[in-house]
N, C-alpha and C positions, 0 to 999 in steps of 0.2 A: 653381823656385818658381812654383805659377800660381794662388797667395792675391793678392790687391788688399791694397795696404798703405797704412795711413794710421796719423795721430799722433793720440792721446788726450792732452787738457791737462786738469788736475783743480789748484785754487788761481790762486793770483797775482791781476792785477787782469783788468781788459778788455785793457789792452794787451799782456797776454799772450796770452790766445786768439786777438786780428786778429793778432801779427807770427807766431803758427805758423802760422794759415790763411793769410797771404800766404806767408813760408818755406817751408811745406808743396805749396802749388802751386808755386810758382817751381821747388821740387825732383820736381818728377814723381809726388808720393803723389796717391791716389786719393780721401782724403775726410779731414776733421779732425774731432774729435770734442771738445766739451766738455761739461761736465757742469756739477751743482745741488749746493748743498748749503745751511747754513742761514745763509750770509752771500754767494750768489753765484746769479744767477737764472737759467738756461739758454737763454730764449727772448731776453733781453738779450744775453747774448755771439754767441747763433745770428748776431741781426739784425745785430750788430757786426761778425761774421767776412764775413756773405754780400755786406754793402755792397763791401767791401775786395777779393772775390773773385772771380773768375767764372766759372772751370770745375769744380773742385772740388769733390765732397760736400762739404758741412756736416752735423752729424749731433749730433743729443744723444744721452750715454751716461752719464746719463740728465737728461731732466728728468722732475721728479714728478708720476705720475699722480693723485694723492691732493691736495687741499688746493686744488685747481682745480678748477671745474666741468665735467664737457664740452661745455657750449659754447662757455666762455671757450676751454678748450686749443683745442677745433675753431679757434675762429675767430685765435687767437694763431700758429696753425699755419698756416693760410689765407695769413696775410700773411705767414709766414718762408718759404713756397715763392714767394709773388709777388714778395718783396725777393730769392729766390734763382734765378729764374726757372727752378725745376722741380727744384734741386739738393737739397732738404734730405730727410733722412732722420729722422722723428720718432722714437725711444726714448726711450721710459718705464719707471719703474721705482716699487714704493709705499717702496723704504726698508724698513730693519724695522719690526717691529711696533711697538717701542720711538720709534722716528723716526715713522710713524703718531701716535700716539696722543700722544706728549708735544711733536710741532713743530706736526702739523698740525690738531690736534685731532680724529681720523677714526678709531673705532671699527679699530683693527689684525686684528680678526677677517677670517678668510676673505679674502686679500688676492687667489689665485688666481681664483676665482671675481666678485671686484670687475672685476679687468681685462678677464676675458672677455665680463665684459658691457659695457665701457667700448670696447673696441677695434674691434668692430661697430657701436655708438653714433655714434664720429668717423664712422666710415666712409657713415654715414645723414647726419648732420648734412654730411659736404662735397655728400654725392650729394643733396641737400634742393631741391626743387623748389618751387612754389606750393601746391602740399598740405601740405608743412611738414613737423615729426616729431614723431610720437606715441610714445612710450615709459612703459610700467608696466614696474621692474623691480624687480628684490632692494635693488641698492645704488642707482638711479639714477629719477629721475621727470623725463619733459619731455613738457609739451603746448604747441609752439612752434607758433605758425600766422603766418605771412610778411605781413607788411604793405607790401611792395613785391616786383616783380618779382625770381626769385630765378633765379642761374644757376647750373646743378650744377658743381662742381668737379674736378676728375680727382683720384682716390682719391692721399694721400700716403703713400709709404709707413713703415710702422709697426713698428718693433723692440720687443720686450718684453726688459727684465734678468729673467733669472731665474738661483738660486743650488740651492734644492733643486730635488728631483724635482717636485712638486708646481707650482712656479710654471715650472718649463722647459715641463711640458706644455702648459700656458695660452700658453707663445709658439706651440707647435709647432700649437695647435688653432685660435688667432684672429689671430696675428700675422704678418709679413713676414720676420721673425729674429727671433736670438736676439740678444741681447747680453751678452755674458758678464761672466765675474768676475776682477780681475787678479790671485786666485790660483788659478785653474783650473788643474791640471796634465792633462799627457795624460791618465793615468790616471785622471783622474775624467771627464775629457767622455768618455772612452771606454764607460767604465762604467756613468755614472750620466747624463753629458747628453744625448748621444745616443741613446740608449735611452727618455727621458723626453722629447724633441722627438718621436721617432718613433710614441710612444705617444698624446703631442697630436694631433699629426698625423693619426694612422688613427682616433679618436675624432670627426674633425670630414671624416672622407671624403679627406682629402687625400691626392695619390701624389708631391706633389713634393719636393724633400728639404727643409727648411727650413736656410736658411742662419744660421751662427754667427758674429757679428762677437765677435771674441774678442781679449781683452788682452793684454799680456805686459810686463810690466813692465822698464823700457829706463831703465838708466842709465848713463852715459856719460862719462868724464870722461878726463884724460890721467893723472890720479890715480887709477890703478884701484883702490886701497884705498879712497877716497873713494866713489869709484861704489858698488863693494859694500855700503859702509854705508848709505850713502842707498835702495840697493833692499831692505837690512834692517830698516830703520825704517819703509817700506811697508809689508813685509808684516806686521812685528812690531805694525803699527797695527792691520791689517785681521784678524789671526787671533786677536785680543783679542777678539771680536765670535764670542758663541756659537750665531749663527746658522749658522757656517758648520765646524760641530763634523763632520758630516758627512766633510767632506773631509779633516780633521784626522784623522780615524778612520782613514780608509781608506788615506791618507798612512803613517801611522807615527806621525804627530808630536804626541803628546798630549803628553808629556813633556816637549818641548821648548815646547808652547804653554802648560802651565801654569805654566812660569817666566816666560812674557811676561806671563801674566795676571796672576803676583804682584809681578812691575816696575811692573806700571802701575797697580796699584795702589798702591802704593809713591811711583808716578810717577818712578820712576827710569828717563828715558830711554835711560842706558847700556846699563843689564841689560837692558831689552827688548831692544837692537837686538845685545847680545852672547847671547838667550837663542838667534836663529835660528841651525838647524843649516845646515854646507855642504848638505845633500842640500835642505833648503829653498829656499835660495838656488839652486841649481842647477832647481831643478824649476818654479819658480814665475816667476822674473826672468833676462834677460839683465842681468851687470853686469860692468862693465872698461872699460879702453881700448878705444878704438874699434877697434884689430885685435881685441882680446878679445869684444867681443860680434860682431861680425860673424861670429867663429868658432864661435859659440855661439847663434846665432839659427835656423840649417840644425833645430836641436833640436824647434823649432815651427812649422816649413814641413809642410803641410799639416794641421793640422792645427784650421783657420780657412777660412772664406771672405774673411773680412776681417781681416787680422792687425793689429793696431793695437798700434803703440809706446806704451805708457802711461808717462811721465816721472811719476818719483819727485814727490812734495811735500811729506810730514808732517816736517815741522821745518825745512823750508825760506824762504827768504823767498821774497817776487815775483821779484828780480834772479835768487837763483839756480835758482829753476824754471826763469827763463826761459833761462838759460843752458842749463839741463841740456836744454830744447827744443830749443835749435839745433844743442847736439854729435848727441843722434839723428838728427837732420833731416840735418844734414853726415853721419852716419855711413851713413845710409840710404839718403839722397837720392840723385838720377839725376844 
């Protein structure tokens, strides 16, 4: 294995993010990852973890590029590398277009094109000197001019989420990575993401590879029927979402996603999490006893720069997130 490994926490409270960022370093992973959503702020848990931590990435996976200004994010991000002294890794991500437009109030159009003008933007706004920064663009307007002595900042570096073709390019053309999806299988990064970073990438001059911090959905318990259901209700959450039809396509699994779609609507959590097929479950998530996913994780070595454990949460409380963090973290860990 020569991926860097770290743990993705998605739910529960704050004090679940700080006890996997300290659990996380105490056990040898290389970065902890939290995320946003519309009850949990990402630059709040960041500042939470980095206090608590000291060697360890911190990383959002994602906070939202959408609904923040770029100055606020510039400068919110300024202070999470000076509270992390140099450790944090920014991703962003707009959410769909639906999440756009009905959380944050922000036109969902052309979401691609938003970020590629937003992620050169931070990058002027850290490096911003006594001249200031001037900006006319498509999505964005700043005519900042400094009213005290200004000191450039060292560039942070800056991850994009992207799910289709269209928004992978935009990592591969203006960003530092990718951040991927936790139900990316081989065969779609192979196909479709890779292909679509490298196409970013030669559009904006680049030769170096851009790197994929990429998911895998890690559930773990001594109860491996348990485990497997909880990493069924992940996904059964997230392939209800027809954003990501693409993959489903290309999968096989139409069939089996339109019985999750008619569960949830229903809201019948059972049949969603009985609609996922084994090949699902196999392709998408490590789930079992802790020998069981160990056995089963070799599946997605190499096929990350950054292999991140993503612990289950749709239907789970805080307590047992938090649990389900620490069996990966012991399952993982050094």
């Amino acid at each position: 294995m020569t991926e860097r490994m770290g743990v993705a926490v998605h739910g529960g409270t704050l004090a679940t993010a700080v006890g996997a960022a300290v659990r996380a370093q105490e056990r040898g992973f290389e970065s902890v990852w939290t995320t946003e959503f519309y009850d949990r702020s990402a630059t709040v848990s960041l500042a939470a973890m980095a206090l608590r931590t000291s060697t360890i990435t911190v990383a959002s996976g994602i906070a939202y590029a959408v609904g923040r200004s770029p100055l606020v994010l510039a400068a919110e991000a300024r202070d999470l590398a000076e509270l992390s002294d140099g450790r944090l890794v920014l991703g962003l991500g707009t959410g769909t277009r639906t999440m756009q437009r009905d959380w944050h109030g922000v036109d969902g159009a052309s979401p691609a094109p938003r970020v590629e003008e937003l992620v050169p933007l931070l990058r002027r706004i850290w490096a911003m000197d006594a001249s200031g920064v001037q900006h006319e663009g498509r999505f964005y307007r700043m005519a900042l001019h400094p009213t005290a002595e200004m000191t450039p900042r060292d560039p942070i570096p800056v991850y994009l989420a992207g799910f289709n073709a269209r928004m992978v390019q935009a990592a591969g053309a203006v960003a530092d990575g990718l951040v991927g999806h936790p139900i990316f299988t081989r065969r779609y990064v192979d196909d479709v993401v890779r292909p679509a970073l490298a196409a970013g990438a030669a559009r904006s001059g680049r030769t170096d590879d851009v790197p994929i911090a990429g998911y895998v959905i890690t559930s773990v318990s001594d109860d491996g029927d348990r485990a497997r259901r909880d990493a069924a209700a992940q996904i059964a959450f997230y392939t209800v979402v027809r954003t990501y039809a693409p993959l489903v396509e290309l999968e096989g699994f139409t069939s089996e996603v339109a019985a999750i779609r008619d569960a949830w609507k229903a809201r019948d959590h059972d049949a969603m999490i009985a609609a996922v097929s084994p090949a699902m479950l196999d392709r998408m998530a490590v789930a079992g006893t802790p020998d069981e996913v160990r056995d089963r994780m070799p599946a997605f070595h190499g096929l990350y720069d950054r292999l991140l454990c993503y612990i289950p949460s749709y239907g789970l409380s805080a307590s047992e997130i938090g649990d389900r963090v620490d069996a990966a973290i012991d399952t993982f860990g050094k």
